[in-house]
C-alpha positions in Angstrom: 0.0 0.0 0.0 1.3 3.6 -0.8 0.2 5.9 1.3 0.8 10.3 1.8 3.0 9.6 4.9 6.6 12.1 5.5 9.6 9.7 4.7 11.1 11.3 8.0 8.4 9.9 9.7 8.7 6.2 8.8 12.6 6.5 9.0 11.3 7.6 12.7 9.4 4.6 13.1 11.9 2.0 11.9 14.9 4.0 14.2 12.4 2.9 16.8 11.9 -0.5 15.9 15.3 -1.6 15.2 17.5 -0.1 18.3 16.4 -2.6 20.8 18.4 -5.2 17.7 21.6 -6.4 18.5 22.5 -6.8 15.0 20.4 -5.3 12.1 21.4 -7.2 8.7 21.2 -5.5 5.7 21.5 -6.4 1.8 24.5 -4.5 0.3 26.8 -1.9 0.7 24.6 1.4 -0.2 21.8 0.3 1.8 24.3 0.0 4.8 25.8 3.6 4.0 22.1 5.2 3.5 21.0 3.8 6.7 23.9 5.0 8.9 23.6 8.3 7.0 19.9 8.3 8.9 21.0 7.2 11.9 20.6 3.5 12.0 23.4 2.1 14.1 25.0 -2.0 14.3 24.4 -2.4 11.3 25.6 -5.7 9.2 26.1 -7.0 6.0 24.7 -9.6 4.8 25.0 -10.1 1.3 22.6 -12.5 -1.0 23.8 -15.7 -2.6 22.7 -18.0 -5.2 22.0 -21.5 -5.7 24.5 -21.8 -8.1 23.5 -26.2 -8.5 20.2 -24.6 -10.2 21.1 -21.3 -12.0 24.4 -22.4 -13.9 24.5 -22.0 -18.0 22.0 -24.5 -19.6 22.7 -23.2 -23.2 20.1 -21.5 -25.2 17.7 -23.9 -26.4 14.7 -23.1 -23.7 13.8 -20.0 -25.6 13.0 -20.2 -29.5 12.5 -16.5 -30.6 14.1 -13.9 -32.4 17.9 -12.9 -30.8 19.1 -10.9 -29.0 16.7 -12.3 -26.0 16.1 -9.4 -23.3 14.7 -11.0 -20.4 13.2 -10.0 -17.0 12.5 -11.9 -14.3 10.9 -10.7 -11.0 7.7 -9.5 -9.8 5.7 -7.9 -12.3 4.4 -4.4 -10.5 4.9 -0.5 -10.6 8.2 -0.8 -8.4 9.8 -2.8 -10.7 9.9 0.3 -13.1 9.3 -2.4 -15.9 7.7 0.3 -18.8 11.5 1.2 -18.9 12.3 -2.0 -20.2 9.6 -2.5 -22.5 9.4 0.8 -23.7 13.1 0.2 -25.1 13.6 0.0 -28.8 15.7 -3.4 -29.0 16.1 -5.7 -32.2 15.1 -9.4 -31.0 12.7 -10.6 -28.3 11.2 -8.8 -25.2 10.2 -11.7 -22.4 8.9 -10.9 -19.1 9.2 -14.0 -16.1 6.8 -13.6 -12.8 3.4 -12.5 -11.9 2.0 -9.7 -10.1 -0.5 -6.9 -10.1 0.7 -5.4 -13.4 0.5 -8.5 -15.3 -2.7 -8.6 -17.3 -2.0 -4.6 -17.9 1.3 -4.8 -19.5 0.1 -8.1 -21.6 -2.5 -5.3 -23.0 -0.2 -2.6 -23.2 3.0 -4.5 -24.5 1.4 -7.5 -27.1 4.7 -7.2 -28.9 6.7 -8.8 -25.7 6.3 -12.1 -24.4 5.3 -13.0 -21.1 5.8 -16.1 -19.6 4.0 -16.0 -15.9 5.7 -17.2 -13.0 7.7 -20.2 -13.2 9.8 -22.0 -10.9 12.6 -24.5 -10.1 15.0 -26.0 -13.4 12.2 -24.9 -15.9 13.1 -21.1 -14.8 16.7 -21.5 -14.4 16.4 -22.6 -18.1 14.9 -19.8 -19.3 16.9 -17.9 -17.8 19.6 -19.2 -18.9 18.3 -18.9 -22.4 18.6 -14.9 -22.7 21.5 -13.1 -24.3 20.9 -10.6 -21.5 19.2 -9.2 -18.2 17.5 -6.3 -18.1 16.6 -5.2 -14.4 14.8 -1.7 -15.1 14.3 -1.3 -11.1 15.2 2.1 -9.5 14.2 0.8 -6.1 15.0 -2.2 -5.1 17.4 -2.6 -1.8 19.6 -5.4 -3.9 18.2 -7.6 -6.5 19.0 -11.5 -6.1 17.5 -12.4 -9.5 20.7 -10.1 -10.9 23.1 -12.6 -9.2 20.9 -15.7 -10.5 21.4 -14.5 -14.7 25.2 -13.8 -13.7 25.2 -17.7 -12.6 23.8 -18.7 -16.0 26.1 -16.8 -18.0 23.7 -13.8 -18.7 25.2 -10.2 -18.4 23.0 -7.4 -17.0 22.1 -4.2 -17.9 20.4 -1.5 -15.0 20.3 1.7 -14.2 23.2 3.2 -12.0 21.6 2.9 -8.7 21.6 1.6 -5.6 21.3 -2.7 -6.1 23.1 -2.6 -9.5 25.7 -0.3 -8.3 26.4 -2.9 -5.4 26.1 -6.2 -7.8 27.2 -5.5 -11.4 31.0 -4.6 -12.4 30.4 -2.6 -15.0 32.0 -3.5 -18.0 32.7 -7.2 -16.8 29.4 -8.4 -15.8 27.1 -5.8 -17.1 26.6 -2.3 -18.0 25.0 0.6 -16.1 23.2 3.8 -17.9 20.8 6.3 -17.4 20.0 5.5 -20.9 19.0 1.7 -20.6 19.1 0.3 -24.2 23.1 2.1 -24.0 23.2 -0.6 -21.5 21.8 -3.4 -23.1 23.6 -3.1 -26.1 27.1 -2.7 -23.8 26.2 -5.4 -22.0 25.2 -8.0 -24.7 29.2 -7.9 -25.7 30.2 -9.2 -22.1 32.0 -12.2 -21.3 29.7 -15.1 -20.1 32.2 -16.5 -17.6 33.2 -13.4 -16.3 29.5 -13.3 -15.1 29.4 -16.9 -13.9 33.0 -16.6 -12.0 31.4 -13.5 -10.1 28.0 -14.8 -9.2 29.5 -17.8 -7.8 31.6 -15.8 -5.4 28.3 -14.0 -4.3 29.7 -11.2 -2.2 30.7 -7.7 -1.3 33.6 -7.4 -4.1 34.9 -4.3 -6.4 38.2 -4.1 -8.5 39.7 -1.4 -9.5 42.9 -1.3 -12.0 43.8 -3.9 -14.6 46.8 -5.8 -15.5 48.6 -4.7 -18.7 49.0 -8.4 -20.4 49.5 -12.1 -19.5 51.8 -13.1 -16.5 53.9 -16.0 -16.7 52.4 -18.3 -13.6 50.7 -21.6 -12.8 46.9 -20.4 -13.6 45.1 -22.7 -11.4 47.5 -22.1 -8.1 47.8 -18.3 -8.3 43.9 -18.4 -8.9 43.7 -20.4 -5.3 45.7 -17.7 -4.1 44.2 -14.7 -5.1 40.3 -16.5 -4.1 41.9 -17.2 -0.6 42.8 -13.5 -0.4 39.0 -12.4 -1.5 37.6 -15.4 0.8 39.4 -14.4 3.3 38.5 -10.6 3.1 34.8 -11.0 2.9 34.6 -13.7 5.4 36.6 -11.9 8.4 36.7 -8.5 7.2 33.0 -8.1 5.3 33.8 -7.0 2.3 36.9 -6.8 -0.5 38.1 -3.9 -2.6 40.8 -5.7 -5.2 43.1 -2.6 -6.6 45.6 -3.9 -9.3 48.5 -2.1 -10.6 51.2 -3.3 -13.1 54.5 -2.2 -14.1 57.8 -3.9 -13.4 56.1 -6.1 -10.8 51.8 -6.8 -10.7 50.8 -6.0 -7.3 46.9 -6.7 -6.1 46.1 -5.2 -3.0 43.2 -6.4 -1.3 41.4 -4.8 1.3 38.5 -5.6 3.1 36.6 -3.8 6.0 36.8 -5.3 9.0 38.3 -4.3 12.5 41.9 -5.1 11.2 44.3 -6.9 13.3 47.0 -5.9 15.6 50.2 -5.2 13.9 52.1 -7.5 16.3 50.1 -10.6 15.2 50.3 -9.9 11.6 52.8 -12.4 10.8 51.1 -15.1 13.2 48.2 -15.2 11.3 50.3 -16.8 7.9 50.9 -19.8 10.6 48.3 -22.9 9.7 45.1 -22.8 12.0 46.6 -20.0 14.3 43.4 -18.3 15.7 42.9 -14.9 16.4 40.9 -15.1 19.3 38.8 -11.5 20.1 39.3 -10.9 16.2 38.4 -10.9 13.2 35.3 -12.8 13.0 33.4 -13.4 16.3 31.7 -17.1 14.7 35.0 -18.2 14.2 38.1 -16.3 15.3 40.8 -17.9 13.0 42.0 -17.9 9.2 42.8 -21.6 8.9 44.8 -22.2 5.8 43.9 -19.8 3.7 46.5 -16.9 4.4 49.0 -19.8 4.5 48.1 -21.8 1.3 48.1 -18.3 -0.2 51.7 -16.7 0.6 53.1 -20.1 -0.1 51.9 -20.0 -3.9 53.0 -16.2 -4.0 56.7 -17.4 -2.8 56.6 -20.2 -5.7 55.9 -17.6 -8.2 59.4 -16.0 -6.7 56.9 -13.3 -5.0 55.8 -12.2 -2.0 52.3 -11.9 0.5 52.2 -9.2 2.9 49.4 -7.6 5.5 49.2 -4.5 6.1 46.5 -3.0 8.9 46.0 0.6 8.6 45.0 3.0 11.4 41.9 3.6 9.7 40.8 0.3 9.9 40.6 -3.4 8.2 43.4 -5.4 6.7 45.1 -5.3 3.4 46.9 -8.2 1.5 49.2 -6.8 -1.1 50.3 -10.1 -3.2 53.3 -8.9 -5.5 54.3 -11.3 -8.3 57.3 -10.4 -10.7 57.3 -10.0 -14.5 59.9 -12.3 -15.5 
């Protein structure tokens, strides 16, 4: 129900409600920062994943039309902004997944498009999987899951730049983001499938910024452990990860994450296998296992180096540095 009341005052109410929480989980990374900008306090992330057993590629077989396929999937109401989609003028096929109040309308409005009604289970993750791309025309939403689920099935997406996209899609990688949402689509129909599958299946909190100028010379499938230990590592103790890459005479990733950081005293302890950091990092589990270990051990092989770095500001930062032989 919409209804004439101030937004100060329900952002009054909800103050209210949650401060007797101990915790108060949220979706993503802007929703955190808009609600401490009004005065919500312990605030946590918890990010969405995705089933990614179900929503995997499946090829492209489910859907016989006319390609490119644009397809949304979600509940099919005014929220969802879906005119923006639909009014868009794409070459191909239009189809619309879900049900909702706006259903029978936009079937009058829109007989060019195709809409499916809600489906469920491997039948959806099929059709979704079908679709050369994602269009998610909401200016609203707090996150958007079903963004994460076309990612898993190879499907780029293409949003507006707002909160939920802005948190999810890497723009240029997995997606494109425009105020002008066929620019979008057409960006984001040249993206790399498994770029989108690779991030969906890590299903958390992670930017990069930076790029490497060409091909190092290094066992793919170790350094790859290393660097996902890093990012695991990051998200798991510290929240989030921000991956920064620069590249000249030696390729250095920093990543940083958000957490409370550790002391510099025990920085070199926590490279030790199953040392635990007891009153740290991560109050569930208190300990990095193997993973810091496993990780500076590949970086040595390469003939480079794994460091930790924790600023006064707060949270930790790896900085892997691997020479260009």
């Amino acid at each position: 129900m919409r209804a004439p009341v101030p937004t100060s005052w329900s952002y009054a109410w909800l103050r209210r409600f949650h401060r007797p929480a101990h915790t108060t989980l949220v979706r993503s990374r802007t929703q955190r920062e808009s609600l401490a900008a009004r005065g919500f306090g312990h605030l946590r992330l918890w990010p969405g994943a995705v089933d990614t057993e179900l929503f995997r590629p499946r090829g492209k077989d489910a859907l016989d039309l006319p390609r490119p396929i644009a397809l949304y999937m979600g509940r099919v109401a005014v929220e969802k902004g879906l005119e923006s989609f639909l009014d868009l003028d794409l070459p191909g096929s239009k189809v619309v997944i879900g049900g909702g109040p706006d259903l029978e309308r936009l079937e009058s409005e829109y007989p060019a498009a195709h809409f499916l009604g809600p489906r469920f289970g491997l039948e959806l993750a099929r059709l979704l999987s079908a679709a050369d791309v994602f269009v998610f025309p909401s200016r609203t939403d707090t996150f958007g899951l079903v963004m994460l689920e076309a990612m898993a099935c190879g499907v780029p997406v293409a949003a507006f730049p707002v909160p939920g996209p802005l948190d999810v899609i890497r723009d240029g990688s997995t997606g494109a983001m425009d105020e002008d949402l066929a620019a979008a689509v057409f960006r984001a129909l040249g993206m790399d499938p498994s770029a989108c599958v690779e991030f969906a299946e890590m299903g958390e909190d992670v930017t990069l910024a930076g790029s490497a100028t060409g091909p190092i010379d290094a066992r793919p499938n170790a350094l790859k452990r290393c660097i996902t230990n890093l990012v695991s590592n990051a998200v798991k103790y510290g929240v989030s990860a921000r991956i920064a890459v620069s590249d000249g005479d030696e390729l250095v990733l920093r990543v940083a994450d958000s957490g409370p950081g550790i002391p510099e005293a025990l920085l070199d302890k926590v490279f030790e296998p199953f040392h635990r950091l007891e009153d740290s990092r991560h109050p569930d589990t208190g300990g990095t296992g193997l993973g810091l270990s496993i990780a500076r051990d590949i970086a040595q092989a390469h003939g480079g180096s794994l460091v930790l770095e924790s600023p006064a500001a707060g949270g930790l930062v790896a900085i892997l540095t691997l020479p260009r032989r």
